[in-house]
C-alpha positions as CSV (number, residue, x, y, z in Angstrom):
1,X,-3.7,-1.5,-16.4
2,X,-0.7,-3.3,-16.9
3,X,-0.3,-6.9,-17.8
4,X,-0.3,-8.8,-14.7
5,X,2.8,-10.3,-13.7
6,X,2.2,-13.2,-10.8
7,X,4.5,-16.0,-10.3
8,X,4.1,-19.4,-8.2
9,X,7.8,-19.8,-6.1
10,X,6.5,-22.5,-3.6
11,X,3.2,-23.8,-2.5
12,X,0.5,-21.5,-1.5
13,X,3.5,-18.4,-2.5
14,X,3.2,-16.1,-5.2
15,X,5.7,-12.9,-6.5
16,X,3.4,-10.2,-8.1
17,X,5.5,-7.5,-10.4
18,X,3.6,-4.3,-10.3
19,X,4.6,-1.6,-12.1
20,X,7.6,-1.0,-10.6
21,X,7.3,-2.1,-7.0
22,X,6.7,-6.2,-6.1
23,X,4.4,-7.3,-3.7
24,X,4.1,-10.9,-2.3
25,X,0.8,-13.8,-1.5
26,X,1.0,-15.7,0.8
27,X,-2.2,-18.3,1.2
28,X,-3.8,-20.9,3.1
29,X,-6.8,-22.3,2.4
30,X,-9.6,-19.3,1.6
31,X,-7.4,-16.7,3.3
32,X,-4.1,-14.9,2.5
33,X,-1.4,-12.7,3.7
34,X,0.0,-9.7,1.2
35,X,3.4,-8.2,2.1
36,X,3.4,-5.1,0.7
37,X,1.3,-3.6,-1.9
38,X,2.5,-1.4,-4.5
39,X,2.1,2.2,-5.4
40,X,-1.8,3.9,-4.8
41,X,-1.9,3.6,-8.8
42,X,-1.3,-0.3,-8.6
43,X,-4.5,-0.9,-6.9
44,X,-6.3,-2.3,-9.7
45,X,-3.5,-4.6,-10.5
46,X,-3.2,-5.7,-6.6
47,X,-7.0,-6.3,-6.5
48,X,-6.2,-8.6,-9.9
49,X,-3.5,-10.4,-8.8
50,X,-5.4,-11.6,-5.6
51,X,-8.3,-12.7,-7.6
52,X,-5.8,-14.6,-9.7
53,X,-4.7,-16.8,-6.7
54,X,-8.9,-17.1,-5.5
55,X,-9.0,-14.3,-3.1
56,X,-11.2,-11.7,-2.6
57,X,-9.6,-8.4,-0.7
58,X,-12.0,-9.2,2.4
59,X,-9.9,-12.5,2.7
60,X,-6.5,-10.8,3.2
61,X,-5.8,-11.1,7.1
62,X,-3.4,-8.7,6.9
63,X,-1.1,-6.8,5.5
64,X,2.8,-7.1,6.2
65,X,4.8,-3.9,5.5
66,X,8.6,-4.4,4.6
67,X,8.8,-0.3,5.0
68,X,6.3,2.3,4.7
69,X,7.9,4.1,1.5
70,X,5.3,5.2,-1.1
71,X,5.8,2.1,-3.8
72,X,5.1,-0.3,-0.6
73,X,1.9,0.8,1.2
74,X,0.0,2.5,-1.5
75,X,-3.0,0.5,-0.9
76,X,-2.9,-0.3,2.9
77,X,-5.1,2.2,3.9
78,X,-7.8,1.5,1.6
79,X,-7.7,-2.4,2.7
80,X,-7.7,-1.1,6.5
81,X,-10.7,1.9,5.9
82,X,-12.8,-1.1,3.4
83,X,-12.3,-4.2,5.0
84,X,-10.8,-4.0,8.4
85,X,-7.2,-5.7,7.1
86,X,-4.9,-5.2,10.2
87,X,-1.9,-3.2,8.9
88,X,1.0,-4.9,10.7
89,X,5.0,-4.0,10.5
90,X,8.1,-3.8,13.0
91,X,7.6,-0.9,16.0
92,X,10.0,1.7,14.3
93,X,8.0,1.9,11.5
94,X,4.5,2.5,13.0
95,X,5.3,6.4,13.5
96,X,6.8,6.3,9.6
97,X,3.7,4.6,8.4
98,X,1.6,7.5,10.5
99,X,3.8,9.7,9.0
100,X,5.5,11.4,11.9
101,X,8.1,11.3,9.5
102,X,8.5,11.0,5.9
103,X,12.0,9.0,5.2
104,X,11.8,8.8,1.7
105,X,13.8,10.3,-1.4
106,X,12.4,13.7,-1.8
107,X,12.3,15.8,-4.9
108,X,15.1,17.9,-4.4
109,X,17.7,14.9,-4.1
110,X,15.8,13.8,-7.0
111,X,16.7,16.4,-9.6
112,X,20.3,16.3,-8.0
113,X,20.7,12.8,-9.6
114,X,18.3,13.4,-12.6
115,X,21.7,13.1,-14.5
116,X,22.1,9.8,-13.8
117,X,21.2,6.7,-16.2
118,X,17.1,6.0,-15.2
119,X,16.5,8.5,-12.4
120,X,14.0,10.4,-14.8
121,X,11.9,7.9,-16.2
122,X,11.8,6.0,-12.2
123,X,10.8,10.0,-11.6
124,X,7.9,10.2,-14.1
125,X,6.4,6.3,-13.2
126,X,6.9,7.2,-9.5
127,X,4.9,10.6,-9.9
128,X,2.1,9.0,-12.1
129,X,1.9,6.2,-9.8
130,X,0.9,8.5,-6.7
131,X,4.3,8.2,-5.5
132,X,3.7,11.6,-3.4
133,X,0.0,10.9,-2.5
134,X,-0.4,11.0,1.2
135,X,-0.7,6.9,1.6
136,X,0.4,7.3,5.4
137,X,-2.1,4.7,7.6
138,X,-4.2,5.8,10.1
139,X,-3.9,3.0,12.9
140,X,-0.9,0.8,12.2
141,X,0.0,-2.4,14.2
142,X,3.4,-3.5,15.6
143,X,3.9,-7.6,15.5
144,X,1.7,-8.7,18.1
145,X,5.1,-11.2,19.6
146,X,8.5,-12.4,18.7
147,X,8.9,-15.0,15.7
148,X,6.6,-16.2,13.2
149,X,3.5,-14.9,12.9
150,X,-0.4,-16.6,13.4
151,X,-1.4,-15.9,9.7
152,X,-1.0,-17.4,6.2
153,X,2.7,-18.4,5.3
154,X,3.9,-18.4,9.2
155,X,5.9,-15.5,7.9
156,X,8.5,-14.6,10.3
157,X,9.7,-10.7,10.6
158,X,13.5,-10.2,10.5
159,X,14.6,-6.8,11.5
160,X,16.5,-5.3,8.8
161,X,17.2,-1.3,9.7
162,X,18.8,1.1,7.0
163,X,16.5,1.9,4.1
164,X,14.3,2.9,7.1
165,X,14.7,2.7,10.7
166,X,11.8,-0.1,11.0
167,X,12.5,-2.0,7.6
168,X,11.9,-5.8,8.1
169,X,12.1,-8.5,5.6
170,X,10.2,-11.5,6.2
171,X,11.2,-15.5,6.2
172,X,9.4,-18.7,5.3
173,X,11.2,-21.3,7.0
174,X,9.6,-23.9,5.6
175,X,9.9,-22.7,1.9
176,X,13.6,-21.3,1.9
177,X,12.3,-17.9,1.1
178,X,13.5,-14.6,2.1
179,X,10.9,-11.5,1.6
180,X,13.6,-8.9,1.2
181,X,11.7,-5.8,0.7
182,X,14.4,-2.7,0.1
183,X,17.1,-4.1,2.3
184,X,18.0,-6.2,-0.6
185,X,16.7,-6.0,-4.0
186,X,17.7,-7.5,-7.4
187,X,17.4,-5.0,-9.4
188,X,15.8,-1.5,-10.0
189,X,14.8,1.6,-12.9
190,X,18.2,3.6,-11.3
191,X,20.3,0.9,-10.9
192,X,23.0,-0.3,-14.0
193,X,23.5,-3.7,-11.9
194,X,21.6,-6.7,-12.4
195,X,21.3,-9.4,-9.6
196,X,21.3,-9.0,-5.8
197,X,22.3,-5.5,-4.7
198,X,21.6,-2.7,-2.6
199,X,19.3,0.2,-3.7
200,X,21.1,3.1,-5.0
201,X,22.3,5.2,-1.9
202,X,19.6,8.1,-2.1
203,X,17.2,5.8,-1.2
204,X,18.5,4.3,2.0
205,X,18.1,6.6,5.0
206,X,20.9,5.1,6.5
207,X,23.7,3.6,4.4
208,X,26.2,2.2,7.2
209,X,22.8,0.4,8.8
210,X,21.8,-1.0,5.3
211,X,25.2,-2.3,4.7
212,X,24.9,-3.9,8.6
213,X,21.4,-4.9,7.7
214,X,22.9,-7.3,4.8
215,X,25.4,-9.3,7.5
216,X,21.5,-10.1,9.0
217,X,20.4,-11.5,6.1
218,X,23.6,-13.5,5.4
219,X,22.4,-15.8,8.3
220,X,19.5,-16.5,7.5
221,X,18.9,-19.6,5.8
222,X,17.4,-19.8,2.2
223,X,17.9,-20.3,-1.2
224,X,15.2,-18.6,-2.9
225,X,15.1,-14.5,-2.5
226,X,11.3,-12.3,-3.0
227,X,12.6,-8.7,-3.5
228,X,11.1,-5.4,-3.6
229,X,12.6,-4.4,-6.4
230,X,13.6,-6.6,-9.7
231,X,13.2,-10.3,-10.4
232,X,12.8,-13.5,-8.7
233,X,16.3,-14.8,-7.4
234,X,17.0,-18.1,-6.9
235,X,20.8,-19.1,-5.0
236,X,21.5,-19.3,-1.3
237,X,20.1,-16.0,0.0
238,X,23.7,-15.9,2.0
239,X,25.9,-15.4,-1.0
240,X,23.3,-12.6,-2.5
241,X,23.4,-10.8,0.5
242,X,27.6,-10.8,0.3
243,X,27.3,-10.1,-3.7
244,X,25.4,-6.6,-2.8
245,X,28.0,-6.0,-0.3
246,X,30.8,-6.7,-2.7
247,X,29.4,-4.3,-4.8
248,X,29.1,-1.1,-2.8
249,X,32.6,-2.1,-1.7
């Protein structure tokens, strides 16, 4: 397993690393809310970092999903099917997390950019790490009603369409945090840029949407960003969001 990675950004907020995907803690009290979960092989590490910040699995009350990619919901199932852990995301991504559909990078785009600096080695972790296991989830949830949610964190869903149709990132008014998922990452294995930035475009199933998605998260307030991809960034979450759009420009 590899060496945990788990970082305190606020109160009762904590930014795991996994192998290569980032999930988030939010707690309160004995209970706690994960957004996202890393890939299938991440498990052990997921059930380590939970224990780090004094929770047992059974006291997660549910599981956010950013987008049901892989890297993001590799463990949802297994928390649904052990422990009864609600599985809860934005309405356009329940038939993606059912998989209906399967919007995400395949093999064959893949091997099309295997030239490029990264794409390989991403390739090899992603296949090791059951990044084409069948992690769909049986009986997914949209958000029960508009704005913040009843659970640990108050998180509150912000629709963010592009890298999938149903992609949502999640703020923490209170903190000054913005759970950014895919729509806006810092960093990544295929990427030469450091900082805030879009993923590279094979990964987003709709590139003018993701770009639209970023003028979203330019308005809302924050200075502290929790991506899926890459490290902590700390700066007013309006001027990453026009840094990643500088850069594609």
């Amino acid at each position: 397993m590899p060496q945990l990675s788990l970082i305190q950004v606020a109160d009762g907020v904590h930014l795991v690393h996994g192998s290569n995907t980032n999930w988030v803690i939010l707690s309160e009290g004995d209970e706690a809310t994960l957004v996202d979960c890393g890939y299938p092989g991440d498990r052990e590490l997921l059930f380590a970092s939970l224990a780090e910040t004094g929770h047992a699995p059974e006291s997660v009350r549910a599981v956010l999903v950013t987008h049901a990619h892989n890297d993001h919901i590799g463990s949802a199932e297994h928390l649904s099917n052990s422990f009864g852990t609600p599985v809860l995301m934005h309405e356009a991504e329940v038939p993606h997390a059912r998989r209906e559909f399967l919007h995400q990078v395949g093999i064959t785009t893949v091997l099309r950019n295997a030239w490029r600096p990264g794409v390989l080695p991403w390739a090899v972790h992603a296949l090791r790490s059951g990044g084409t296991t069948d992690t769909r989830v049986t009986a997914p949830r949209a958000f029960p009603t508009p704005g913040a949610l009843d659970l640990p964190g108050r998180p509150v869903p912000v629709h963010t369409p592009g890298h999938t149709a149903g992609h949502s990132c999640y703020a923490l008014p209170h903190a000054g945090i913005l759970i950014s998922g895919d729509a806006l990452v810092s960093g990544h294995p295929t990427s030469r840029h450091k900082g805030p930035q879009l993923l590279p475009v094979m990964f987003d199933t709709e590139r003018e949407r993701a770009l639209a998605s970023l003028r979203i998260i330019e308005d809302v307030p924050g200075d502290t960003l929790l991506p899926g991809h890459g490290p902590l960034h700390r700066g007013p979450v309006a001027q990453a969001a026009r840094r990643a759009r500088d850069l594609v420009s």
